[in-house]
C-alpha positions as CSV (number, residue, x, y, z in Angstrom):
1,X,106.4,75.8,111.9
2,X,104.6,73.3,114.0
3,X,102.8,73.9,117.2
4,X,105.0,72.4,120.0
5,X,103.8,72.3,123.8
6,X,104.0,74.6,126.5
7,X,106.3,73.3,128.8
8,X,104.3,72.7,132.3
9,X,106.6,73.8,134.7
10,X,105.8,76.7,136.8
11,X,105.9,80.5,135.8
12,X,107.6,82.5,138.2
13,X,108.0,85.9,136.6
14,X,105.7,87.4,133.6
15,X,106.8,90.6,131.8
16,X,104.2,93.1,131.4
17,X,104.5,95.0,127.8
18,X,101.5,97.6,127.3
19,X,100.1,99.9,124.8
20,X,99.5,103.4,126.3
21,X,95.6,103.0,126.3
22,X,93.4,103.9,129.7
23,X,91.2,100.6,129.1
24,X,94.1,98.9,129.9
25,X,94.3,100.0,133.4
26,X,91.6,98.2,134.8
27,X,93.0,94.9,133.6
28,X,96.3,95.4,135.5
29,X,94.6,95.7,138.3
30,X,93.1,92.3,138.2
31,X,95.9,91.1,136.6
32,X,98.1,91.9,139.8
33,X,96.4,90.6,142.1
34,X,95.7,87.4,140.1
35,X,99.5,87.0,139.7
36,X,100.3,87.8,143.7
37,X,97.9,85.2,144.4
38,X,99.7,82.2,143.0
39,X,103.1,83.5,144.3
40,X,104.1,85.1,140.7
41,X,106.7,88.0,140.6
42,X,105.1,90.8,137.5
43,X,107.4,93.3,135.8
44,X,107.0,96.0,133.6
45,X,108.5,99.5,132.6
46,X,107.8,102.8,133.9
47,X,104.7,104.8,132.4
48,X,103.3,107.7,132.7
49,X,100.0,106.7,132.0
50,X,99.3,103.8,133.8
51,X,99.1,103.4,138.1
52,X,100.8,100.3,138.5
53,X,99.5,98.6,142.2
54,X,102.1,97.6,144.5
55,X,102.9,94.1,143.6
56,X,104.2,95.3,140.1
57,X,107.8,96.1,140.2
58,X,108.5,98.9,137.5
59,X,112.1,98.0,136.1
60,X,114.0,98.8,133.2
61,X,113.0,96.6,129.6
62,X,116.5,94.9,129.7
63,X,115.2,93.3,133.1
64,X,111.8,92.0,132.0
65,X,114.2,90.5,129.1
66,X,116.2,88.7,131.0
67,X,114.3,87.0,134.1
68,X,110.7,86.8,132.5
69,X,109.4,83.2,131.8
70,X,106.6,84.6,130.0
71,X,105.9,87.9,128.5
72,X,101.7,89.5,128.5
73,X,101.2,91.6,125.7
74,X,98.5,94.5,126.6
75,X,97.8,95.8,122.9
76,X,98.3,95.4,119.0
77,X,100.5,93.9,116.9
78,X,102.7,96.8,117.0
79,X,102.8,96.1,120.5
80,X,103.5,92.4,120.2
81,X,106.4,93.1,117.7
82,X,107.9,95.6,120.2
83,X,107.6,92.8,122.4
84,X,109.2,90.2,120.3
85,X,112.1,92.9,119.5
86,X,112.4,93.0,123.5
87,X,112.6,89.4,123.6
88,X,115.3,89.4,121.0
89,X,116.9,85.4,120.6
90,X,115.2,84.8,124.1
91,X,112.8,81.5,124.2
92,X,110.5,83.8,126.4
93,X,107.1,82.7,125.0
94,X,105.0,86.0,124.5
95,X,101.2,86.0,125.0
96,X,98.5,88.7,123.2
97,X,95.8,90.3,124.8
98,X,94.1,92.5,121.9
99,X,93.6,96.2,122.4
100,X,93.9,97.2,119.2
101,X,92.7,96.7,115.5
102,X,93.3,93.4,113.6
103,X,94.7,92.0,115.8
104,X,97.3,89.1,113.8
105,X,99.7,88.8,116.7
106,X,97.3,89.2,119.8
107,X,94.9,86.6,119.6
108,X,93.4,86.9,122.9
109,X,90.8,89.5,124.8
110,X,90.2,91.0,128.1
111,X,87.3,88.8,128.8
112,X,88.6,85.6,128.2
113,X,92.7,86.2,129.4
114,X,92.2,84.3,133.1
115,X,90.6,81.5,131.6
116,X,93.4,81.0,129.8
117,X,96.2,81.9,131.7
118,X,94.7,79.1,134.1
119,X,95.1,77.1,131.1
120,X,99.1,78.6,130.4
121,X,100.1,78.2,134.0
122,X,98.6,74.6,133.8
123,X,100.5,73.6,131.0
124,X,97.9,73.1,128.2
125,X,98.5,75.5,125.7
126,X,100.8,74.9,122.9
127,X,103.4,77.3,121.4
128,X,103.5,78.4,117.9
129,X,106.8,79.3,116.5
130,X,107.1,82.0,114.0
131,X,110.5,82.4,111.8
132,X,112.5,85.7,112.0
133,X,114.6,87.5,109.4
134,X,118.1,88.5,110.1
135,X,119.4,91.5,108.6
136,X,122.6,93.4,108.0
137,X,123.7,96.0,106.1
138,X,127.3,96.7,104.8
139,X,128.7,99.7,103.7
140,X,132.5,100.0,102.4
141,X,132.8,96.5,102.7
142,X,132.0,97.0,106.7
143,X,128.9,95.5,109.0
144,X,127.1,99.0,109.9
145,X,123.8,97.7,111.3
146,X,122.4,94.4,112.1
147,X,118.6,93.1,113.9
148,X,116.3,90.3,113.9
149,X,112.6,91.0,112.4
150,X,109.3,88.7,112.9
151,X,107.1,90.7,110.0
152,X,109.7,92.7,107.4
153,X,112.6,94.8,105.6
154,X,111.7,97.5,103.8
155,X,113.5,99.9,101.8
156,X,111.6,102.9,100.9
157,X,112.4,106.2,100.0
158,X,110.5,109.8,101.1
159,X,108.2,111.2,99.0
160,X,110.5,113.9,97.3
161,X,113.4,111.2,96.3
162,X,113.5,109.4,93.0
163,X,112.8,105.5,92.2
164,X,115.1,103.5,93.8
165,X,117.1,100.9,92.1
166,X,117.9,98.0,94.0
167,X,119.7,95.0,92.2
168,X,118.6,91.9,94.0
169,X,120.6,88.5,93.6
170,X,119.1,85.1,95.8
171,X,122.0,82.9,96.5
172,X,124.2,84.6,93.8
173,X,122.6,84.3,91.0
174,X,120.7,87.6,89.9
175,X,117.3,88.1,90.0
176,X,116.5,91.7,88.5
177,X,117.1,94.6,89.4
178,X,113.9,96.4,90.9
179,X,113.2,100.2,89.9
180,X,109.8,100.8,92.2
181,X,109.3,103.2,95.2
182,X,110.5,100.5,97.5
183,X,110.8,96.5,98.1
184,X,109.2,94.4,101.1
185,X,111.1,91.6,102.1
186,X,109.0,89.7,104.6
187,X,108.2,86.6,106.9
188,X,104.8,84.6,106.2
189,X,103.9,86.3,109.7
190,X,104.5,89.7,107.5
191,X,102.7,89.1,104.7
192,X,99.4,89.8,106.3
193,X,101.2,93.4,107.2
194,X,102.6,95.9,104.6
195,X,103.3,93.3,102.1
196,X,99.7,92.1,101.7
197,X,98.9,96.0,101.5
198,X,101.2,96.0,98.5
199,X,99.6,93.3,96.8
200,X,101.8,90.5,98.1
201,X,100.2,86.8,98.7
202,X,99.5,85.9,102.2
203,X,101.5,82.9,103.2
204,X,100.6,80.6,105.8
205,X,102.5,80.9,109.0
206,X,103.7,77.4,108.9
207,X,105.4,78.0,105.1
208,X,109.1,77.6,105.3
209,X,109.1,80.7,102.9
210,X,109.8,84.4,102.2
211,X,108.1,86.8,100.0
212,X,109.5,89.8,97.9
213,X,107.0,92.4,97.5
214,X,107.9,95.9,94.8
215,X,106.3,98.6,96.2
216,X,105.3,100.9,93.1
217,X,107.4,99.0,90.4
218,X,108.1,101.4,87.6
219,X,108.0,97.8,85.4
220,X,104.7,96.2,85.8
221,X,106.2,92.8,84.9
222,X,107.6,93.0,88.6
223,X,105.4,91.1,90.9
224,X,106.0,89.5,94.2
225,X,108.4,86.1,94.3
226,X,107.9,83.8,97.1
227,X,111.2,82.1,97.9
228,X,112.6,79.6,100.7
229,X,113.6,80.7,103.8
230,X,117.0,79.1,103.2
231,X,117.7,81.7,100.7
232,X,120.3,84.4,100.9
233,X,119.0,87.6,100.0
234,X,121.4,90.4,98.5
235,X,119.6,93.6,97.5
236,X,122.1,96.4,96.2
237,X,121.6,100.4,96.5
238,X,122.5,101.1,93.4
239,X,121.9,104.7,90.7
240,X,122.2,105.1,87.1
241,X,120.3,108.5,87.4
242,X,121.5,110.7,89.7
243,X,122.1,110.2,93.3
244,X,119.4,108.6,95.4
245,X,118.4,110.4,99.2
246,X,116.6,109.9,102.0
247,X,116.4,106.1,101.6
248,X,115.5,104.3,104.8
249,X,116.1,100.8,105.8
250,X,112.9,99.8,108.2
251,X,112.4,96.9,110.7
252,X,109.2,95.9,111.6
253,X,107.9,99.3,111.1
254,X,109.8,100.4,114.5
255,X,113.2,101.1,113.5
256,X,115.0,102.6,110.8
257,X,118.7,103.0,109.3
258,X,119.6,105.6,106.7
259,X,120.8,104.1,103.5
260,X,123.9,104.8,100.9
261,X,124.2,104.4,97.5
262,X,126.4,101.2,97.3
263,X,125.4,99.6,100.6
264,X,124.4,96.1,100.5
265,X,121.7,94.4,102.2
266,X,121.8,90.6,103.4
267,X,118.5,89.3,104.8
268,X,118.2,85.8,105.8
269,X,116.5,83.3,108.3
270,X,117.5,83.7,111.5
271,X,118.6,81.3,114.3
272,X,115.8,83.1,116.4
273,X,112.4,82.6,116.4
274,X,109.5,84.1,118.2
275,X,107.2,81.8,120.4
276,X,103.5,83.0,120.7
277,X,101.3,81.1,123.0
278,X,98.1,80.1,120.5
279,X,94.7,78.9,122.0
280,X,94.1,75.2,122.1
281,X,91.2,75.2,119.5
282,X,93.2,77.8,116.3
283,X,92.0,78.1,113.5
284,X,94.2,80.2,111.4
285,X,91.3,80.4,108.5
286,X,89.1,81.6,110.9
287,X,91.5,84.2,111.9
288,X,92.0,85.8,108.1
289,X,87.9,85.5,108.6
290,X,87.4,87.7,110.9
291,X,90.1,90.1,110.3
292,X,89.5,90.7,106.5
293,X,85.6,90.0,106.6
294,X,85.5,87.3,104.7
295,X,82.1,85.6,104.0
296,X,81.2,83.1,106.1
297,X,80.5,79.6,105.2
């Protein structure tokens, strides 16, 4: 999706989201008294290991949710994706300061973040949109579970159960069905995550695609199938062997929903999308660069 513009009116309330790390703590210190200075309201949730200074109001997440016009992501990607889960169908645009390792999500750093939240608050960034998958699972013909992702859906079983057969059909017609120790179904955002780790493609964020990734397929022939994100993915539990256990339905690597055989898994594009505040000057080749090493030019 295409870079849109940062709408220039005036901030009045930033969530503050935060990885448990003591560097942090510095930064939102400075970061509170940047924000009291231009009559900005800062929220964030209680922590044990953080002193928050005075003009931070520690609330509960639904809050930040609701009345933040911008949300400051203190962390990794995991963090930004707990972020963007907080968020849920929200517009809040979320901004990524990186304390952790690659770094995808949170393309900013500590030493450059009031340079360029002068630049947000002045209305000269841009916003990149990211597609989300929408997911539900029915069992016995009934909706059991149901959530938005911005990276993947997995299915994956424990280390003790067998293969897992899913039959997979896109927009009713059947595809195959997949005997492997798992299947990745996940956004071009995702496929620099546990898809790419699986030997998926990476897709560029602006692909209107998805991409099917077989974890472990017991048939070699079964590699990863990039499809539009129009598509309606159905992806059936199913055993010929024995009974299948402990097979767990996970959501951007932060939540998870125990599996049946027979349940039924739809994933498709949802109306959501998450908006990331990018720098002016992105290059997203320069990003897979620096985070997978490759040569320079």
């Amino acid at each position: 999706m295409a870079p849109t513009p940062l709408p220039s009116s005036h901030i009045q309330t930033v969530g503050l989201v935060i990885k448990p790390v003591a560097e942090a703590q510095s930064l939102i210190n400075e970061l509170a008294e940047w924000f009291t200075a231009r009559d900005c309201k800062v929220l964030t949730e209680e922590s044990e290991r953080f002193k928050f200074p005075a003009p931070i109001k520690v609330t509960s997440r639904e809050e930040i949710a609701e009345h933040a016009d911008l949300i400051l992501v203190l962390g990794g990607d995991g963090t930004m994706i707990s972020a963007s889960r907080l968020v849920g169908r929200r517009p809040t645009p979320l901004l990524g300061v990186n304390f952790g390792y690659l770094g995808y999500l949170t393309e900013y750093n500590a030493d450059n973040i009031f340079q360029t939240l002068e630049s947000v608050f002045a209305g000269k960034n841009r916003i990149d949109s990211r597609m989300k998958l929408e997911t539900f699972v029915i069992r016995d013909g009934k909706e059991v579970a149901r959530d938005d992702v911005i990276n993947d859906v997995v299915v994956n079983k424990s280390h003790l159960a067998r293969l897992i057969e899913l039959q997979c059909r896109i927009d009713k017609q059947f595809v195959s069905t997949f005997r492997a120790d798992g299947l990745i179904v996940a956004t071009p955002t995702g496929s620099t995550a546990y898809s790419l780790s699986a030997g998926g493609p990476i897709i560029h964020p602006t692909m209107h695609a998805v991409v099917m990734t077989p974890i472990c397929p017991h048939t070699l022939t079964n590699r990863p199938l990039v499809v539009s994100d129009e598509a309606d993915i159905e992806l059936h539990l199913i055993a010929t062997r024995g009974e299948v256990e402990d097979v767990t339905l996970t959501l951007d690597g932060q939540a998870g929903i125990s599996l049946c055989v027979g349940d039924r898994i739809i994933i498709r594009k949802s109306p959501a999308i998450l908006r990331m505040v990018e720098p002016p000057d992105k290059n997203y080749f320069q990003v897979l660069r620096d985070k997978l090493k490759w040569g320079g030019a």
